[in-house]
N, C-alpha and C positions, 0 to 999 in steps of 0.2 A: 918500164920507162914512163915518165911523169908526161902525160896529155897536157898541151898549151890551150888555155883556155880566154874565151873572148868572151863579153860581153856585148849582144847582141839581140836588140829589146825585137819579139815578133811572135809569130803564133805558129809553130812551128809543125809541119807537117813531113810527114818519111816522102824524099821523092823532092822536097821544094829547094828549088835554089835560091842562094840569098848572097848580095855582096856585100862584100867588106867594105868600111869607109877607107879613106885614103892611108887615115893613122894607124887603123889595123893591119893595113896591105902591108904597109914600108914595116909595120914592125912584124908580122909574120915573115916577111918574105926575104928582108934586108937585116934586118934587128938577131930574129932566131936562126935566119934560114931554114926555112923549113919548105921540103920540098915539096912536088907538084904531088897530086894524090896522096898527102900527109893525111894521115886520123887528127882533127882536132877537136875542142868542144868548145859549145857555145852556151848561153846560160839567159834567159830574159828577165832578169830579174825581179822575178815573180814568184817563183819555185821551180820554175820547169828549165831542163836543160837538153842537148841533144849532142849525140855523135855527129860528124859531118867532117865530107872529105875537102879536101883545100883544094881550089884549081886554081892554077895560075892563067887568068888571063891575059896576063902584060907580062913587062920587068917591075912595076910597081903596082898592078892592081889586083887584085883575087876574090875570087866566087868560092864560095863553101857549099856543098849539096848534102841535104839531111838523111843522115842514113837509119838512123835511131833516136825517137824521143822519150823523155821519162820524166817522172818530178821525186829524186832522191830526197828525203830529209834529212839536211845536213842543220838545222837549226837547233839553237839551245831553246828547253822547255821555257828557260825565264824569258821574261819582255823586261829588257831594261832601257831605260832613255839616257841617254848623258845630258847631263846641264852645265857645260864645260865654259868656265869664264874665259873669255878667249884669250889665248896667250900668244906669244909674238913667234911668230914663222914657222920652223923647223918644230917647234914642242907641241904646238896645237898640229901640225903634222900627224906629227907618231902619235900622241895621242888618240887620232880619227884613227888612223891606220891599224895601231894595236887594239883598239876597242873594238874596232870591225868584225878582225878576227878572233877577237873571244866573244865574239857572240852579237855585240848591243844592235838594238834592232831600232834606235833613233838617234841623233844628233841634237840638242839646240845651245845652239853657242849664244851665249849670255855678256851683256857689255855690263860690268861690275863695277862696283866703289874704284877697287885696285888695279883696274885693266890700263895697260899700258899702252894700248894699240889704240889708235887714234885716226879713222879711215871716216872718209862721206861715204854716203850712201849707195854710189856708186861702185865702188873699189869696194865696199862690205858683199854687194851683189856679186861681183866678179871673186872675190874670198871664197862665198861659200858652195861655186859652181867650180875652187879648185877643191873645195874639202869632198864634196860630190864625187868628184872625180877620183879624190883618192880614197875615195871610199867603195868605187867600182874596180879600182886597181885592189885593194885587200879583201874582195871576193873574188874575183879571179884567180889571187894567189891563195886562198886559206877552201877554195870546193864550198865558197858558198852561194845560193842559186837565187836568194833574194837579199838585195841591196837595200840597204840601213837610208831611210829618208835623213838629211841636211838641214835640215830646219832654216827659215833666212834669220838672222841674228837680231837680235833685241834685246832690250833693256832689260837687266833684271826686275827693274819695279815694274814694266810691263807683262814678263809670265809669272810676275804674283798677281798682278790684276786679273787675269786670264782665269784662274779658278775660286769656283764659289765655296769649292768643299776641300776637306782636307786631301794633299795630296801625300801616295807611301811612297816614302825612301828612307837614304839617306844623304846627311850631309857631312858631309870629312870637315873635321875640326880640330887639326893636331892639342888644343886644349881640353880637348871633353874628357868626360870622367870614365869614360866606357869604351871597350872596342866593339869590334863587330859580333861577338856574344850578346851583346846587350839587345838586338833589330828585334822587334817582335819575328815569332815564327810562321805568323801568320803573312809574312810581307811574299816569300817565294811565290805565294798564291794572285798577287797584284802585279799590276805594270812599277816595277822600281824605279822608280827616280834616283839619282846618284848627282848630287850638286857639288861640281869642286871648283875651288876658287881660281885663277890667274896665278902669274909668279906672286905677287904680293899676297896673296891668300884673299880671304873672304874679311870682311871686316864683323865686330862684332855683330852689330846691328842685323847686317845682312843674316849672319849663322839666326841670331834670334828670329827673324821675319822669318825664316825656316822652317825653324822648330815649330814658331808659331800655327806654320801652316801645315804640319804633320809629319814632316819629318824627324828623321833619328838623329841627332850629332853625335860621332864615333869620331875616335882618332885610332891610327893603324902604327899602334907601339908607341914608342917611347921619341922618335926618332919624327922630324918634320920632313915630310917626303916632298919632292917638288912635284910642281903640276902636271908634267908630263906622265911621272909616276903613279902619283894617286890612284887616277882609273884603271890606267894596267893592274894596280894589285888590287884594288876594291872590286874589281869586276873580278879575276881570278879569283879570290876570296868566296866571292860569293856562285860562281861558277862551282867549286869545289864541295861548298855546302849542298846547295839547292839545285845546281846546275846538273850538264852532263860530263865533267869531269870524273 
């Protein structure tokens, strides 16, 4: 039987009690039902996670008491970042979501040539506290015990400004002349950068400022994959070579 698990940042010790926020109550208590003295697990997303029993203090509120702690390693040996030009609602969604759980252990959502989305500063701050959020929600669901940083969103020409030195990836260029054979062998060894475009893609310009700056431009077959796609299979891809697939 599949253990419901919470996210619950603390320093956990056998013996400690800890409550649940409101949002966890209603959704353990009303959402799963899960009854009084249920096993559940909690995770702080750091590496460490624990056993802990549920109490129900209310009809809406609940305490967990730590009955076992541990720090499993459920993490992929690769360090990959996404550079994900942000695309509109539901795709930059699943994106975060399915990235999470194959592994990427950063976020930074990038305003592109092509970007379609068009938010103040404000609504960008409130965006990337929902990608956060569902980036806490797909380690919950995928047994992972540390949570992928959000990066707050910026310009492209601002995280090229950002580095002095070449940085390793790739960049997805349904044009290039190469697939993912082509990445040096030496890249599994680095933090991978994986730059993918918005619905409209990457513009030339942009893919060259890329390569310029050390990156690989691959295309993934014959076939234009949308943005949503991309990372899901460029990370599986590279999961399967270098990873723990």
């Amino acid at each position: 039987m599949r253990i419901s698990r919470f996210y619950l940042p603390s320093d956990y010790v056998v013996g400690q009690t800890l409550t649940l926020n409101k949002e966890q109550a209603h959704y353990a208590i009303t959402v799963l039902r899960l009854k009084d003295n249920r096993l559940i697990e909690v995770f702080d997303g750091k590496g460490n996670q624990a056993l802990a029993t549920l109490k129900h203090t209310s009809r809406r509120t609940a305490d967990i008491l730590i009955t076992e702690v541990s720090s499993p390693d459920t993490e992929s040996p690769l360090h990959t970042i996404l550079l994900q030009g942000i695309s509109k609602g539901d795709r930059m969604d699943y994106t975060i979501q399915k990235c999470v759980e194959l592994g990427i252990n950063e976020i930074r959502p990038l305003i592109t040539q092509h970007c379609d989305v068009k938010l103040n500063e404000q609504k960008l701050i409130k965006l990337v506290q929902h990608w956060q959020n569902i980036a806490i929600s797909a380690c919950e669901q995928s047994n992972r015990n540390v949570v992928p940083i959000v990066h707050p969103a910026q310009s492209y020409a601002d995280w090229l400004g950002e580095h002095n030195e070449a940085v390793a990836g790739l960049v997805l260029n349904p044009y290039a002349k190469a697939g993912l054979k082509a990445a040096p062998s030496q890249l599994a060894e680095q933090a991978i950068h994986l730059l993918i475009g918005p619905e409209g893609g990457l513009s030339d310009s942009e893919v060259a400022q890329a390569v310029q700056q050390g990156l690989t431009d691959i295309q993934l077959g014959k076939r234009i994959l949308r943005t949503e796609t991309a990372g899901v299979a460029v990370l599986s891809a590279l999961q399967f070579h270098w990873g723990d697939f």
